[in-house]
N, CA, C and O atoms as a CHARMM CRD file, in Angstrom:
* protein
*
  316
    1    1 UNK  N     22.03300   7.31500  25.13300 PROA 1      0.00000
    2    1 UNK  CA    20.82000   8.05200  24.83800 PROA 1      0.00000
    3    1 UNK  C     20.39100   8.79600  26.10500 PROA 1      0.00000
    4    1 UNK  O     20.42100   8.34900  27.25100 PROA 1      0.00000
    5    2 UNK  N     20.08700   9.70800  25.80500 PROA 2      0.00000
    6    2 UNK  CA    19.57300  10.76800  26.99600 PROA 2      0.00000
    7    2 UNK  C     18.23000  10.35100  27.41800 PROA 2      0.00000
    8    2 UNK  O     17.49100   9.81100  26.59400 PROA 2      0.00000
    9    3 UNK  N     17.91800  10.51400  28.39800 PROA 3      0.00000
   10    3 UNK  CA    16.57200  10.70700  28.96100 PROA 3      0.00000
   11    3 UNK  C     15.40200  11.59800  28.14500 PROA 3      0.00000
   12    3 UNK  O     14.30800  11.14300  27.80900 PROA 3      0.00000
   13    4 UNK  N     15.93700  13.14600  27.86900 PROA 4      0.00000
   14    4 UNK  CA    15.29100  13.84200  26.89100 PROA 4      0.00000
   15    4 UNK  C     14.68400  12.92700  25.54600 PROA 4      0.00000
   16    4 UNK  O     13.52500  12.76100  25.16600 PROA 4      0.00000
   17    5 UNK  N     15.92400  12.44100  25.03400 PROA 5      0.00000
   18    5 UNK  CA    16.07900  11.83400  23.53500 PROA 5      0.00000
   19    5 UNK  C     15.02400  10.53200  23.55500 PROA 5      0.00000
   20    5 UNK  O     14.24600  10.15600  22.67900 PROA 5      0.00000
   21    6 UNK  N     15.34200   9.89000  25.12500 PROA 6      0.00000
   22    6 UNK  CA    14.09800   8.38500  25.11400 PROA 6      0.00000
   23    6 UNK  C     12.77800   8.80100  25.17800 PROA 6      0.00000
   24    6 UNK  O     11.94200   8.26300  24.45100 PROA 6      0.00000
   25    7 UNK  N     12.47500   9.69000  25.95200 PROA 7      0.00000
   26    7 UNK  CA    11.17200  10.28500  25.66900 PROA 7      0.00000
   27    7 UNK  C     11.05500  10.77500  24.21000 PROA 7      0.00000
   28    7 UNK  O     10.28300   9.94900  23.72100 PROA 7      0.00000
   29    8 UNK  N     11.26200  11.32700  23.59700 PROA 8      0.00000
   30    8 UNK  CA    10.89800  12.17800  22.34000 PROA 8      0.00000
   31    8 UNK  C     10.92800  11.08800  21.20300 PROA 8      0.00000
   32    8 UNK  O     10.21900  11.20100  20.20300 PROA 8      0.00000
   33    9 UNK  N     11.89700   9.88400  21.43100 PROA 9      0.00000
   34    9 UNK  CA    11.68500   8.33900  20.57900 PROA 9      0.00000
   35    9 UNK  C     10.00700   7.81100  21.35500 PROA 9      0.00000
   36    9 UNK  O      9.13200   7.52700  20.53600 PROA 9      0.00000
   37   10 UNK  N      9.67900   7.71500  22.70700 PROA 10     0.00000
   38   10 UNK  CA     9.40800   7.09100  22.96300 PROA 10     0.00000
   39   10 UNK  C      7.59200   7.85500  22.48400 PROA 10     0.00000
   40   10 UNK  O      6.62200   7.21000  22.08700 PROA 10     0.00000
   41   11 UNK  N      7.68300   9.38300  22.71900 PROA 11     0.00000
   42   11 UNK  CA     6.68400  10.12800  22.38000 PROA 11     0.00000
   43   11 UNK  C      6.37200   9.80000  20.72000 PROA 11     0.00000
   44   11 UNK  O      5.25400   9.49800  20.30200 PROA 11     0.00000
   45   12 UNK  N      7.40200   9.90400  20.00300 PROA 12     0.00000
   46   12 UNK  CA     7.61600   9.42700  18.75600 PROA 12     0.00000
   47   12 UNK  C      6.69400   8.52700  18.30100 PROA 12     0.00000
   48   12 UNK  O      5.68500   8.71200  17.62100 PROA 12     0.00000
   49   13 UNK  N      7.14300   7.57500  18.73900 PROA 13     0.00000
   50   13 UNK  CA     5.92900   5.89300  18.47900 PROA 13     0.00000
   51   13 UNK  C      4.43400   5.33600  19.12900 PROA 13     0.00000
   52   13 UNK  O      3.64400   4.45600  18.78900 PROA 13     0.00000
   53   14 UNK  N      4.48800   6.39300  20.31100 PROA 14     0.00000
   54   14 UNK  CA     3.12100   6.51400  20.73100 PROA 14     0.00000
   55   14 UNK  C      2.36200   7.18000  19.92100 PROA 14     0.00000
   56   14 UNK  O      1.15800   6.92600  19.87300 PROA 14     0.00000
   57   15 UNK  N      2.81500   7.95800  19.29700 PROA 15     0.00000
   58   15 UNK  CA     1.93000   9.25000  18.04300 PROA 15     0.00000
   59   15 UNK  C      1.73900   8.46500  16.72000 PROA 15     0.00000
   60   15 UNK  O      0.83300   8.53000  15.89000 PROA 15     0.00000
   61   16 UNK  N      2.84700   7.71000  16.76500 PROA 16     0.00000
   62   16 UNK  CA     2.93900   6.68300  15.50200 PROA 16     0.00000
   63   16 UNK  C      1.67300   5.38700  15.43300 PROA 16     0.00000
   64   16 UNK  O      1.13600   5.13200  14.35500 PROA 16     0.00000
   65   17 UNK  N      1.31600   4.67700  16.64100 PROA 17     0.00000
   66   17 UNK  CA     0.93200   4.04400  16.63400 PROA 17     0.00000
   67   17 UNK  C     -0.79000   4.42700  16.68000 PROA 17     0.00000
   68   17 UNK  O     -1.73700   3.75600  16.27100 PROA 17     0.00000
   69   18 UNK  N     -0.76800   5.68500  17.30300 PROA 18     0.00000
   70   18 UNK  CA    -2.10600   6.47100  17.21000 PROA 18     0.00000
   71   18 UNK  C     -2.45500   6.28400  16.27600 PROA 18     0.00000
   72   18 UNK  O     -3.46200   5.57800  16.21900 PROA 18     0.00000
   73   19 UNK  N     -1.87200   6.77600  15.01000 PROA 19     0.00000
   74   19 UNK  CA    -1.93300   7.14100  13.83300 PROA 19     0.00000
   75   19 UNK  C     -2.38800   5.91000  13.11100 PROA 19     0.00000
   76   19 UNK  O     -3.44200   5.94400  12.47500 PROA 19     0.00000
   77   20 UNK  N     -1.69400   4.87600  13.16900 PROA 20     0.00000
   78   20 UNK  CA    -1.83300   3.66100  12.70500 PROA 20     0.00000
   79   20 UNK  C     -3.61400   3.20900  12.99600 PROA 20     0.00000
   80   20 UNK  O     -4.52500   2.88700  12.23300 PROA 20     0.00000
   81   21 UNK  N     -3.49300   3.41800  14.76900 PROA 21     0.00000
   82   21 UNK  CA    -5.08600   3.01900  14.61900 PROA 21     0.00000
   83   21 UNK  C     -6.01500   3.90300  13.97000 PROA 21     0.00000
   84   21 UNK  O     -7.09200   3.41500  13.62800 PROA 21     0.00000
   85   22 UNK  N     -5.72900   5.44000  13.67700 PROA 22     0.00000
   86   22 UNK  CA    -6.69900   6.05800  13.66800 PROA 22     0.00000
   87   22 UNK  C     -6.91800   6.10400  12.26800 PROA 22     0.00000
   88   22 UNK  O     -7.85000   6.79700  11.86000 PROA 22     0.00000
   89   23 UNK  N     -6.03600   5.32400  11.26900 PROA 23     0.00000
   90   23 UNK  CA    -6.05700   4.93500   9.81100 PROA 23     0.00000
   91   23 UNK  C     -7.05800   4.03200   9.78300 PROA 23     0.00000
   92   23 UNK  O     -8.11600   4.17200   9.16900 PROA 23     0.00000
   93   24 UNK  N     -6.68100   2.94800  10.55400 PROA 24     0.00000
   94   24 UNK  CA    -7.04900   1.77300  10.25100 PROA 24     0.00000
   95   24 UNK  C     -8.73800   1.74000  10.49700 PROA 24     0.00000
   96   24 UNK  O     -9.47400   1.32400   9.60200 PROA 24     0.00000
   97   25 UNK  N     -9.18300   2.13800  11.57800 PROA 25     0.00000
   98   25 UNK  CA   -10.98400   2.68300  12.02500 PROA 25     0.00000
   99   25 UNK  C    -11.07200   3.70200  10.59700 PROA 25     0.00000
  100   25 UNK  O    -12.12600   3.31900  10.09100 PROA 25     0.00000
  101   26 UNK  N    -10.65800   4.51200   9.92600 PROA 26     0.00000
  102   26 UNK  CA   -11.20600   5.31400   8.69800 PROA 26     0.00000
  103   26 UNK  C    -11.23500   4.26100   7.79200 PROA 26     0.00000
  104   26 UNK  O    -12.26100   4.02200   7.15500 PROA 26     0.00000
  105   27 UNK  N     -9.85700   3.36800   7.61800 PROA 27     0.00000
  106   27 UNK  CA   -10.27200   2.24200   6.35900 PROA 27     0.00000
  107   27 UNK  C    -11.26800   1.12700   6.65500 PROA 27     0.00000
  108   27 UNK  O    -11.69800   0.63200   5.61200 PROA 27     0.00000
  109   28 UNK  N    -11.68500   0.67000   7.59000 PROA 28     0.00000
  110   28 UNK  CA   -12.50500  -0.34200   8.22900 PROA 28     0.00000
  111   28 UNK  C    -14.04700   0.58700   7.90200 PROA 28     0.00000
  112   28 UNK  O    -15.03200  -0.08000   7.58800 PROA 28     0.00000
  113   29 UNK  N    -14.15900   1.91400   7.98200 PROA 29     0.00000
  114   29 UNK  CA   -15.18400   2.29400   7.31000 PROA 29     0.00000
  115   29 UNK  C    -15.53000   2.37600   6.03000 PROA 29     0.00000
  116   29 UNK  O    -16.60200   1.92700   5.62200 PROA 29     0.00000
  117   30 UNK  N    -14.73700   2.90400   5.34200 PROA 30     0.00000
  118   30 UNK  CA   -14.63100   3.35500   3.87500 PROA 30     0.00000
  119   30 UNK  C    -14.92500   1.77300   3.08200 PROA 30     0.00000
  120   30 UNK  O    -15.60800   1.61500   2.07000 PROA 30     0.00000
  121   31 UNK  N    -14.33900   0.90200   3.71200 PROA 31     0.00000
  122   31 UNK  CA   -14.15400  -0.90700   2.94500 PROA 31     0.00000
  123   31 UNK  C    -16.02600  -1.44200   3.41100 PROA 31     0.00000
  124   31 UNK  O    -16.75300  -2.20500   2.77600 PROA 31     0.00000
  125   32 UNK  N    -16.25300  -0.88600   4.38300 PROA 32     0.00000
  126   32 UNK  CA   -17.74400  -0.96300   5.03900 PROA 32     0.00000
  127   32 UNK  C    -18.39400  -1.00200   4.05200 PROA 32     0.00000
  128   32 UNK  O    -19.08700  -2.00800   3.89600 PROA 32     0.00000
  129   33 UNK  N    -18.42800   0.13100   2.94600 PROA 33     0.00000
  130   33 UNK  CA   -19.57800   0.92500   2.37600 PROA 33     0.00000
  131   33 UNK  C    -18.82600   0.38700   0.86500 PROA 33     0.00000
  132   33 UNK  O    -19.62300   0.48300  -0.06700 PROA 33     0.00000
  133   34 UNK  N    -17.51700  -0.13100   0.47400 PROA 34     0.00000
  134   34 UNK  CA   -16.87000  -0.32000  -0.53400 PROA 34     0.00000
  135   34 UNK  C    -16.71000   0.63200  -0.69100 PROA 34     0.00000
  136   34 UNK  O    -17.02300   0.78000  -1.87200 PROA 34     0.00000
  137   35 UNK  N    -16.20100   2.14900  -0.07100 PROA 35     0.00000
  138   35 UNK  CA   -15.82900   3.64200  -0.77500 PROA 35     0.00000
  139   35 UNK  C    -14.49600   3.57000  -0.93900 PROA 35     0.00000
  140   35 UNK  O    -13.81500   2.60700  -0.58800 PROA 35     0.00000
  141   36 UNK  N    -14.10700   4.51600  -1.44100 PROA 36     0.00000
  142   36 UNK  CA   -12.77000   4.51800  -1.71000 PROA 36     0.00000
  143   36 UNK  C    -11.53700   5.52400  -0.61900 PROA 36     0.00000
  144   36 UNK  O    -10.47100   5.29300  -0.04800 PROA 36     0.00000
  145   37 UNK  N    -12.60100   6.86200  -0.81200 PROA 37     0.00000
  146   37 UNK  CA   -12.26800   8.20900   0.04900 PROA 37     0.00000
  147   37 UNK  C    -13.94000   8.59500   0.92900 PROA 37     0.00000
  148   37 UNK  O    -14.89200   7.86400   1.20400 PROA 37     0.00000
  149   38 UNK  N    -13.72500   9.84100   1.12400 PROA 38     0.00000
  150   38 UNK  CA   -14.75900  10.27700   1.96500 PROA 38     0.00000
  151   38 UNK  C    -15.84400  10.70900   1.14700 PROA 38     0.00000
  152   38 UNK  O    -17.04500  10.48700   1.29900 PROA 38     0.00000
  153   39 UNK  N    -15.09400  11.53600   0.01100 PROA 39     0.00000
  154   39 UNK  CA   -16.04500  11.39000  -0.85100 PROA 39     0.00000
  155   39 UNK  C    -16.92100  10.80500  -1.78100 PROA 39     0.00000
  156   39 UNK  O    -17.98900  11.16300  -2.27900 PROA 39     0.00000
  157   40 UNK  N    -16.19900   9.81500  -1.88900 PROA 40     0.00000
  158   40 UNK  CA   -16.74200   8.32300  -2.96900 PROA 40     0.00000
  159   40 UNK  C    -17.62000   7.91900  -1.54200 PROA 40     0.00000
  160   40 UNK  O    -18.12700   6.85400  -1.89500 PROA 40     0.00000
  161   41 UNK  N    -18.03500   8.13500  -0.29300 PROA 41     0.00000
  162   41 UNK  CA   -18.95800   7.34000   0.63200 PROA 41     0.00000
  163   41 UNK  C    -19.69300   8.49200   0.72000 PROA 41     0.00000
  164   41 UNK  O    -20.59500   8.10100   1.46000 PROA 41     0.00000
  165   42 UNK  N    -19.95500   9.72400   0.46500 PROA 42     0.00000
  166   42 UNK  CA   -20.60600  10.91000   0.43500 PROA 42     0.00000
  167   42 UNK  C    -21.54500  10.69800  -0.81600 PROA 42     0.00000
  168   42 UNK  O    -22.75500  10.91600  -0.75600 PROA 42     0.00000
  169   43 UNK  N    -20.84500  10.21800  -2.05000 PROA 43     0.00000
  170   43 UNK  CA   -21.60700  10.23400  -3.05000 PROA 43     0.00000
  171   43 UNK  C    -22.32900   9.19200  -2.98500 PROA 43     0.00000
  172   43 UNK  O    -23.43900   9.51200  -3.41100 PROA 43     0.00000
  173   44 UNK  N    -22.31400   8.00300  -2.65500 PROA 44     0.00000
  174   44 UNK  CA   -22.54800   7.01600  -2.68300 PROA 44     0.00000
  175   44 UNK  C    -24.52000   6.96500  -1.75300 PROA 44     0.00000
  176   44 UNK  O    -25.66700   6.60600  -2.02100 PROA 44     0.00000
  177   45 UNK  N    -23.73300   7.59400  -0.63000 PROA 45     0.00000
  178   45 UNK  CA   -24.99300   8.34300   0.11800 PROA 45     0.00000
  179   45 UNK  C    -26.17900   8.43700  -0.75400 PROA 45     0.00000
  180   45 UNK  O    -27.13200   7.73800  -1.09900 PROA 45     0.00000
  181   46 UNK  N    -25.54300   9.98000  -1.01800 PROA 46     0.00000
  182   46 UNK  CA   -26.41900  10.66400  -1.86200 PROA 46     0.00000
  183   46 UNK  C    -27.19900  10.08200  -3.09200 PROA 46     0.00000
  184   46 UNK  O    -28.39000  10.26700  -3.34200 PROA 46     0.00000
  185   47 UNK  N    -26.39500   9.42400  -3.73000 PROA 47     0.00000
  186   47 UNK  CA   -26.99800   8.40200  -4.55900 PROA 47     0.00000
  187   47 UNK  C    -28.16000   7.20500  -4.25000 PROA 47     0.00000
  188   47 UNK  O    -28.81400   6.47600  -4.99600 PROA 47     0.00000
  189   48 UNK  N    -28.08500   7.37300  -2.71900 PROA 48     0.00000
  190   48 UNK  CA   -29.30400   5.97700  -2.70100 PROA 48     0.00000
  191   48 UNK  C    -28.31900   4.31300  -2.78700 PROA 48     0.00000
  192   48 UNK  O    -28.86900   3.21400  -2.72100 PROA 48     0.00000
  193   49 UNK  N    -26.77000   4.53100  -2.94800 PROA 49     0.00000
  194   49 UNK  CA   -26.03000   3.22800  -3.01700 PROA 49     0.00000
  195   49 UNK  C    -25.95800   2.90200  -1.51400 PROA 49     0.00000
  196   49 UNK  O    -26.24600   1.78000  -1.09700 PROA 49     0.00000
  197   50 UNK  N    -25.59400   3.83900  -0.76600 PROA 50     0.00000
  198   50 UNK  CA   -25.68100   3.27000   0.49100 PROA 50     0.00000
  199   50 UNK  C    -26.64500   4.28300   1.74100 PROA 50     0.00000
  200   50 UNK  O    -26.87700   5.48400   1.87600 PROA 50     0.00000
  201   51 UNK  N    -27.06000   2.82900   2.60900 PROA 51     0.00000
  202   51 UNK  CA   -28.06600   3.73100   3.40500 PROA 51     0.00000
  203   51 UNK  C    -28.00700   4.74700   4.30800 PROA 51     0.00000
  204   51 UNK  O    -26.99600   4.93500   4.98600 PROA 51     0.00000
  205   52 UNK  N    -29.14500   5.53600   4.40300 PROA 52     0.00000
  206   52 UNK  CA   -28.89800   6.99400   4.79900 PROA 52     0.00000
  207   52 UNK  C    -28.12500   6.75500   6.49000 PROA 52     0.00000
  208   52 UNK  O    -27.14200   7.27000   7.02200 PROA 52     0.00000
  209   53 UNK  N    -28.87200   5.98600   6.83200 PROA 53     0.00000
  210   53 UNK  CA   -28.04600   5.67700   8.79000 PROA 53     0.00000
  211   53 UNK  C    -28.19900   4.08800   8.86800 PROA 53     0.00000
  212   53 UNK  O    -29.21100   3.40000   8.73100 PROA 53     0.00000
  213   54 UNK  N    -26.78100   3.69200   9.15000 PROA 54     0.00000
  214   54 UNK  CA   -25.80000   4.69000   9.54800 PROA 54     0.00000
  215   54 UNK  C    -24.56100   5.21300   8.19700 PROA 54     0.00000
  216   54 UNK  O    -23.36700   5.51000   8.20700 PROA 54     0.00000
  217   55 UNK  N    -25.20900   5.15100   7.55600 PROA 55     0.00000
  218   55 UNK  CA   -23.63600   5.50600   6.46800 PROA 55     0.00000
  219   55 UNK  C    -23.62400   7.01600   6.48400 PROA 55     0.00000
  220   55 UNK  O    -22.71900   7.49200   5.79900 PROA 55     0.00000
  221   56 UNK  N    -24.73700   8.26000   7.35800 PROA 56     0.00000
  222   56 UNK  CA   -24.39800   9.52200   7.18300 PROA 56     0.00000
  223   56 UNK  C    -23.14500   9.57200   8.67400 PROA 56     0.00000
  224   56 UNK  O    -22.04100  10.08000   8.87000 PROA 56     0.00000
  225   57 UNK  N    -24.21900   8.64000   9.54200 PROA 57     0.00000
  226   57 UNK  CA   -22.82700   8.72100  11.26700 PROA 57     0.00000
  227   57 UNK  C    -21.62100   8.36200  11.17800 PROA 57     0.00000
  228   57 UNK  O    -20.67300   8.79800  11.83200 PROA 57     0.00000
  229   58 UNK  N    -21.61600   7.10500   9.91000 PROA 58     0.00000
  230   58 UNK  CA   -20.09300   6.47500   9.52600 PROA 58     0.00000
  231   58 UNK  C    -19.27600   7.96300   8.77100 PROA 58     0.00000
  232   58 UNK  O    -18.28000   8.62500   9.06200 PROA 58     0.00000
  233   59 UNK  N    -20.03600   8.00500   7.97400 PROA 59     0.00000
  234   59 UNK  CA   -18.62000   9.40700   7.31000 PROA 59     0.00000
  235   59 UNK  C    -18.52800  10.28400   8.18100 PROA 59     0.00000
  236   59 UNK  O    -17.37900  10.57500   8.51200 PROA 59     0.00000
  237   60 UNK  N    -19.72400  11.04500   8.88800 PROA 60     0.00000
  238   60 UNK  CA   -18.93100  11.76000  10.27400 PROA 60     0.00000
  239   60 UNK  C    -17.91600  11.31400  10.72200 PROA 60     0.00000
  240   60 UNK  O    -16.79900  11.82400  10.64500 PROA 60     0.00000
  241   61 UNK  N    -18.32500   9.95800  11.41600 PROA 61     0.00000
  242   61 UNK  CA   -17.18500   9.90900  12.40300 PROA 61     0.00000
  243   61 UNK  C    -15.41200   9.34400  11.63700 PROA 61     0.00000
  244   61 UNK  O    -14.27100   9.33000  12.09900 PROA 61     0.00000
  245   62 UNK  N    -15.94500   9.00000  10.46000 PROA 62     0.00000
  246   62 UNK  CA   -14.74400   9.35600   9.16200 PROA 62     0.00000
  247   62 UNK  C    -13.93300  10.20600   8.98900 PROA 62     0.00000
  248   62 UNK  O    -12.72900  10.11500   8.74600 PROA 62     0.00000
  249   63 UNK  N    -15.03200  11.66000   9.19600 PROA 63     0.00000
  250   63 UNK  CA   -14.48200  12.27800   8.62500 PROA 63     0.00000
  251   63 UNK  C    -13.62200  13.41300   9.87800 PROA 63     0.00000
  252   63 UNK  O    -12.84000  14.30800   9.55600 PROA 63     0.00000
  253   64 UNK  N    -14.04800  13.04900  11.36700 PROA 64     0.00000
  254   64 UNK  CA   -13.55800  12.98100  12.32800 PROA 64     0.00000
  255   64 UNK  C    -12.43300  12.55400  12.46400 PROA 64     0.00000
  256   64 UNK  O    -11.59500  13.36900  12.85000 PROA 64     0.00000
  257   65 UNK  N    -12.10500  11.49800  12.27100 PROA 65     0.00000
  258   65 UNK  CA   -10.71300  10.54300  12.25300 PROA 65     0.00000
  259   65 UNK  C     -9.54100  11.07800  11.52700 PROA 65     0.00000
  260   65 UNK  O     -8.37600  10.96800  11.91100 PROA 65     0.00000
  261   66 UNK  N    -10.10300  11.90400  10.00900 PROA 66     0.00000
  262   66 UNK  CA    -9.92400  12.83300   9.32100 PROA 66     0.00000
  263   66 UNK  C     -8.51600  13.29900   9.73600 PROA 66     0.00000
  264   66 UNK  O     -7.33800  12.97800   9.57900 PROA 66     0.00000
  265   67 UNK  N     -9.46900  14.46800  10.50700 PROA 67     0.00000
  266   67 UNK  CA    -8.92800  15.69700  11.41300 PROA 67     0.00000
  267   67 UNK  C     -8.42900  14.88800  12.38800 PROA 67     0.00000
  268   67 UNK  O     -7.70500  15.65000  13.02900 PROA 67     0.00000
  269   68 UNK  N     -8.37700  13.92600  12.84200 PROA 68     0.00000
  270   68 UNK  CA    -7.54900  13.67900  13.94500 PROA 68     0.00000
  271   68 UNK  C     -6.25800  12.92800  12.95600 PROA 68     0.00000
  272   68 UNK  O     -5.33500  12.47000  13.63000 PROA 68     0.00000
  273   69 UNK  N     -6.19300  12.85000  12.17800 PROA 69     0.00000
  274   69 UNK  CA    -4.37200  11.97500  11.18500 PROA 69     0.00000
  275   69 UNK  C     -4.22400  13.41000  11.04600 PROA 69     0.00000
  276   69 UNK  O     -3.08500  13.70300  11.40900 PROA 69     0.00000
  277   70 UNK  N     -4.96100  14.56400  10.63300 PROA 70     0.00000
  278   70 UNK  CA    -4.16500  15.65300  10.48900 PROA 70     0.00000
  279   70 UNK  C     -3.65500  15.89100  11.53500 PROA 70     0.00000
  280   70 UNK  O     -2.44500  15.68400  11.44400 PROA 70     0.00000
  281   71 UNK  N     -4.04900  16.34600  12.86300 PROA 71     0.00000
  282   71 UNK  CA    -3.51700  16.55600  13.97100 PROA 71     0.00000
  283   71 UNK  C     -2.67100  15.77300  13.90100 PROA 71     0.00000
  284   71 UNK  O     -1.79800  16.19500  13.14300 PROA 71     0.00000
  285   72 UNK  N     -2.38600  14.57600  14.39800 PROA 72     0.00000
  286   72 UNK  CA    -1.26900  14.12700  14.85700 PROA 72     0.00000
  287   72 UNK  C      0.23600  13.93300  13.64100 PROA 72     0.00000
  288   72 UNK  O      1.44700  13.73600  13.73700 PROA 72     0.00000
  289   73 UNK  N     -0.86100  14.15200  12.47100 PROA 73     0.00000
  290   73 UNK  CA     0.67100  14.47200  11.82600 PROA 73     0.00000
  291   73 UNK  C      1.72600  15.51000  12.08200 PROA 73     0.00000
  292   73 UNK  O      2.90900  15.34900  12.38400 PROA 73     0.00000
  293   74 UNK  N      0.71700  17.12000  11.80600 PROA 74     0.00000
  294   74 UNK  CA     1.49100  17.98200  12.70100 PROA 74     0.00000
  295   74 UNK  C      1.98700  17.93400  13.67400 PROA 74     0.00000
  296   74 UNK  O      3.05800  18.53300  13.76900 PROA 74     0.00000
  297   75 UNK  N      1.34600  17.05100  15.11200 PROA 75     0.00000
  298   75 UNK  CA     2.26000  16.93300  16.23600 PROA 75     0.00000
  299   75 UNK  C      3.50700  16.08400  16.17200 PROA 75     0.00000
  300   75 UNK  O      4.40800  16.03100  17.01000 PROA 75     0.00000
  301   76 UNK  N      3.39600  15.39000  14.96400 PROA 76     0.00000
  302   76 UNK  CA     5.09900  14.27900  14.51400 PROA 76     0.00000
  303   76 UNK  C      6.14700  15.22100  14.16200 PROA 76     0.00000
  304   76 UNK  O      7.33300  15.20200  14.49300 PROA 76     0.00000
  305   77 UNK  N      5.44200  16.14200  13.35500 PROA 77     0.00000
  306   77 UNK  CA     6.37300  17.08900  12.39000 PROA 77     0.00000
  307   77 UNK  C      7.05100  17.84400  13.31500 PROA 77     0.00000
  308   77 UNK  O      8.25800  18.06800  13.22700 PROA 77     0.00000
  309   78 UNK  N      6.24500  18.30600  14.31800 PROA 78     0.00000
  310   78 UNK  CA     6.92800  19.19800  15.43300 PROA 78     0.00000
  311   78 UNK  C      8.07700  18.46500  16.25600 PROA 78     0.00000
  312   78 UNK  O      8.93900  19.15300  16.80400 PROA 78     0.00000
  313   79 UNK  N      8.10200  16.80400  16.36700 PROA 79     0.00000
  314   79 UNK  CA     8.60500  16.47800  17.24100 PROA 79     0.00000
  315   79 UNK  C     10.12400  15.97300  16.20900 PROA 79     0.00000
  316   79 UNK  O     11.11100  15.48500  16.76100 PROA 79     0.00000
């Protein structure tokens, strides 16, 4: 194995494992509120099922986490 190739495995599973946590903090929210998606904790909101703060800062930063599995998916795809 090349040097190139151990890095790009090794870049590989660091992105992988990102990913893993940055799942796992979105599901540790969503199971918070019993939602399902972002939107089932949006509606839920809105509905008066769950309370306004912190369940409006939780789906932010949800929906933050979001955009960050998108990012790093694209940066897998590239690699």
């Amino acid at each position: 194995m090349t040097e190139s190739e151990l890095f790009r495995q090794a870049t590989i599973s660091f992105m992988r494992e990102k990913k893993r946590q940055t799942l796992q903090l979105k599901l540790e929210i969503l199971a918070r509120y019993g939602a399902l998606s972002l939107e089932d904790l949006e509606s839920r909101i809105a509905k008066g099922q769950v309370v306004e703060h912190p369940g409006w800062e939780d789906l932010i930063v949800a929906e933050n986490l979001t955009t960050r599995l998108h990012e790093l998916n694209a940066y897998l795809s590239r690699l």
